[in-house]
C-alpha positions in Angstrom: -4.9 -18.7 -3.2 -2.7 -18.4 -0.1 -2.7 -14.5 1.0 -1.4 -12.8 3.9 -1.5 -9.1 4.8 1.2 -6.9 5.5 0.8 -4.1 8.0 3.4 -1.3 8.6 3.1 0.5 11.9 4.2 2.9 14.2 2.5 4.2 16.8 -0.9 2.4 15.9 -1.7 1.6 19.8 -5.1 3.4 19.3 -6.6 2.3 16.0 -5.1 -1.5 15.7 -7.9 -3.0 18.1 -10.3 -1.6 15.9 -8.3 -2.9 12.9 -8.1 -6.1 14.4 -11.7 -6.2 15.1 -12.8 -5.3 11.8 -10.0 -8.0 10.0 -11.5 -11.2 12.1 -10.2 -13.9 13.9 -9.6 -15.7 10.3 -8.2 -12.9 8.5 -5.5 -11.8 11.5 -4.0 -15.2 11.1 -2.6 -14.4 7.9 -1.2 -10.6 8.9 1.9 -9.6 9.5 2.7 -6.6 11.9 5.6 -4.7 10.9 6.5 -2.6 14.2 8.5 0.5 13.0 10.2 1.7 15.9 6.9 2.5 18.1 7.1 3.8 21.4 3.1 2.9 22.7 1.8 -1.0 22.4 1.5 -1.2 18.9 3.5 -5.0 19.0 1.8 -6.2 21.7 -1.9 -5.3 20.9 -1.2 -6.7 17.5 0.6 -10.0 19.3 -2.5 -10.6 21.7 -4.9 -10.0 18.7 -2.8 -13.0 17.2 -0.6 -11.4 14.1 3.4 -12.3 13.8 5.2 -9.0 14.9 8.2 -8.0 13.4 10.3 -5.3 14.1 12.1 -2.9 12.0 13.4 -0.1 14.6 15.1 1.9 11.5 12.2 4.9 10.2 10.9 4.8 6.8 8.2 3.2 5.3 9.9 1.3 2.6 12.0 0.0 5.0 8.6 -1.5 7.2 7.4 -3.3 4.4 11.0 -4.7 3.0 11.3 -6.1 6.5 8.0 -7.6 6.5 8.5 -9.0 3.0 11.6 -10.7 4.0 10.3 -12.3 6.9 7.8 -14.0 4.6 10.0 -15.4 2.0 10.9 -18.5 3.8 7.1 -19.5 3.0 6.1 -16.7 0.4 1.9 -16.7 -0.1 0.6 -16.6 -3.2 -0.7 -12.8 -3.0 0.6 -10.2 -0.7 -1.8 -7.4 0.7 -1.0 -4.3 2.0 -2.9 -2.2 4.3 -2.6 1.1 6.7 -3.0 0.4 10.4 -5.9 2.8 10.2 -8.0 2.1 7.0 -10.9 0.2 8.8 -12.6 0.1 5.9 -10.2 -1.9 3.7 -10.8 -5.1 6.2 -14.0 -6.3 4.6 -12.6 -5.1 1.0 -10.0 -7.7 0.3 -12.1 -9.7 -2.5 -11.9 -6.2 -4.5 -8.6 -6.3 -5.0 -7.8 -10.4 -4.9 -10.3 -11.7 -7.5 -8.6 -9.6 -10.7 -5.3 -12.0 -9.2 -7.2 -15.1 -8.5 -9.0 -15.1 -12.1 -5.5 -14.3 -13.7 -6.8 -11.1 -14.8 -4.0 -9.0 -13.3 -1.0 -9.1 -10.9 -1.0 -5.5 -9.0 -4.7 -4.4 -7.9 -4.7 -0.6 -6.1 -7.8 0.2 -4.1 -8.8 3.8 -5.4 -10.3 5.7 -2.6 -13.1 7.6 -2.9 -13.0 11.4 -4.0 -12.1 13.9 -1.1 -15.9 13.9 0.5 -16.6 14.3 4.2 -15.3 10.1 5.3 -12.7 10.2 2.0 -8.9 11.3 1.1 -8.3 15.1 2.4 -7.7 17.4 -0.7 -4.0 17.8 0.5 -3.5 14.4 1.1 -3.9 14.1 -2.7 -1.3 17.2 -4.2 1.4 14.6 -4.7 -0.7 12.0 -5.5 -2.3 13.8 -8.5 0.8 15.1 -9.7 2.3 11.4 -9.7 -0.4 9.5 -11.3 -0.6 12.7 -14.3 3.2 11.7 -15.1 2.3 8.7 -15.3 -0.2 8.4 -17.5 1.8 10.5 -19.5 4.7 8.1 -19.8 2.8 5.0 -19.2 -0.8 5.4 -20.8 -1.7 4.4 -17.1 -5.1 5.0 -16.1 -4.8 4.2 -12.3 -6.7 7.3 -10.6 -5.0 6.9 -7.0 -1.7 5.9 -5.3 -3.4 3.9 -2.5 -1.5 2.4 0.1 -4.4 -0.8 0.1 -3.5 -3.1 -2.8 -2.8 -6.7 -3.4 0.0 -8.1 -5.8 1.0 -11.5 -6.8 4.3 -12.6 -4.8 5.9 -13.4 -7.6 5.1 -9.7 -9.3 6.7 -8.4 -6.0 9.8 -10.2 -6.2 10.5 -9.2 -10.0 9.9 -6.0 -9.1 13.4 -5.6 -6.9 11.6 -3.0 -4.8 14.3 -1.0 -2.5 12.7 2.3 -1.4 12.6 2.9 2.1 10.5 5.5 2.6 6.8 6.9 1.2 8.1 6.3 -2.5 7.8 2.8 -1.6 4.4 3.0 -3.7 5.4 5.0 -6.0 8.4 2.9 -6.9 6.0 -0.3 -7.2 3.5 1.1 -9.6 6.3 2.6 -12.0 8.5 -0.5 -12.0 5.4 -2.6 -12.6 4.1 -0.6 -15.7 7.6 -0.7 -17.3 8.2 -3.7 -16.8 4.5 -4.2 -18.7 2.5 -6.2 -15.2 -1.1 -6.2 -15.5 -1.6 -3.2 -13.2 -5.4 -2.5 -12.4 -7.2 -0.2 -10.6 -10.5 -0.7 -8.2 -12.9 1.1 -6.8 -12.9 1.1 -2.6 -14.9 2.2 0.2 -12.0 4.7 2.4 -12.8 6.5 5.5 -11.0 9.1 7.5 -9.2 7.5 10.7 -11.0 8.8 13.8 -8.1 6.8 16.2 -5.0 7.7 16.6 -3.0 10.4 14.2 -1.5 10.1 10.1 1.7 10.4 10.3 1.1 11.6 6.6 -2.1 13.2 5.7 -3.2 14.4 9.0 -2.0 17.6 8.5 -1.1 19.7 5.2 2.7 19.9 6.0 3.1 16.5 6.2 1.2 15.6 2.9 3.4 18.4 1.4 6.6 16.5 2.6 5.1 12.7 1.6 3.8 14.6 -1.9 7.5 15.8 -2.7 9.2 12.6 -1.5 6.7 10.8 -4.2 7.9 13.4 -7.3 11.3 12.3 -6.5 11.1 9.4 -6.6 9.5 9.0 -9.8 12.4 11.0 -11.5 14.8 9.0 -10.2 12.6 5.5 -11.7 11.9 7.2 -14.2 16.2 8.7 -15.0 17.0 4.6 -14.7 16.3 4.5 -18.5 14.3 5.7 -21.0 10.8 4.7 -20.5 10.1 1.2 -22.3 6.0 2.0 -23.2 2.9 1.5 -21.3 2.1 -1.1 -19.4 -1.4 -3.3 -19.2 -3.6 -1.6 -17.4 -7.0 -1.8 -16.6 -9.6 0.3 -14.5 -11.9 -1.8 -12.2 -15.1 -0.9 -14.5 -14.3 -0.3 -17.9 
């Protein structure tokens, strides 16, 4: 199965070496850098380590991985990952979330990071994230257990999907459009460690989780206001 890996960055001058490093010479053949208006070498550390750059100087999320979706479709892989310039972790993960899509089993796997420990997800990293996923098992009987941005989904899955959000709802838009739309979503279990280069835009600090946690409510009302929810998707849990 032809895969390549999508990487939205900004900033990432710090940690990408030792994302690169971790990836292999193989694996950073297949990646796509998505440079999001960064004022350190993000683009050309991820050039010399030999992944396509692309640049999207607009902000937002959404908008880094739209751009780097684009510039794939003119030879679209098979499966798309997606991963955080600082999840170091994730590089020797992949075969978690591929094999449910290479046996047919599903077409959207989300890595589910480990409980808040001392290497895991901060505690205020997951408000939003806890409040998302209990809606949606409400609405969608969907046992996913995280939002993680390290997941793999078949191309053609992506491009039903009509994603459009350009900023951290990007995620959150994916998993609710896949469940109505009845995808084989399924959760697995994966090894996540805190960054220790560089700084999360996000979850490094409890405001900023607080502003990424309410941007991820709204955007589920607004999916969910497009029409009334059409049942639960197919969903599975990595070990059932």
């Amino acid at each position: 199965m032809r895969t390549a890996i999508l990487i939205p960055a900004r900033d990432e001058a710090d940690a990408l070496p030792h994302l690169f490093e971790a990836l292999g010479a193989e694996r950073v053949r297949q990646v796509v850098l998505v440079d999001n208006g960064s004022r350190d070498a993000t683009a050309d550390i991820a050039r010399a380590a030999g992944s396509r750059v692309v640049y999207e100087p607009r902000a937002g999320y959404g908008r880094a991985c739209l751009a780097g979706i684009e510039s794939l479709r003119p030879a679209p892989p098979d499966a798309l990952v997606f991963l955080d310039a600082d999840d170091f972790a994730a590089a020797g993960q992949f075969d978690i979330l591929l094999r449910p899509i290479e046996e047919g089993e599903a077409d959207l796997v989300i890595g589910e990071r480990e409980a808040d420990s001392g290497g895991g997800v901060r505690w205020h990293a997951r408000l939003g994230n806890r409040l998302v996923l209990a809606a949606m098992r409400r609405l969608y009987g969907a046992d996913i257990r995280d939002m993680g941005p390290f997941r793999a989904i078949r191309w053609s899955t992506l491009e039903s999907l009509k994603l459009d959000d350009t900023n951290y709802g990007w995620y959150v838009q994916m998993q609710v459009r896949a469940l109505r739309a009845r995808t084989r979503v399924r959760g697995a279990p994966v090894r996540f460690e805190r960054r220790t280069m560089g700084r999360s835009k996000v979850s490094g600090s409890l405001p900023g989780s607080i502003r990424a946690g309410w941007v991820m409510l709204r955007t589920l009302v607004v999916e969910v206001a497009r029409r009334d929810p059409v049942g639960a998707g197919t969903v599975s849990r990595g070990q059932r």
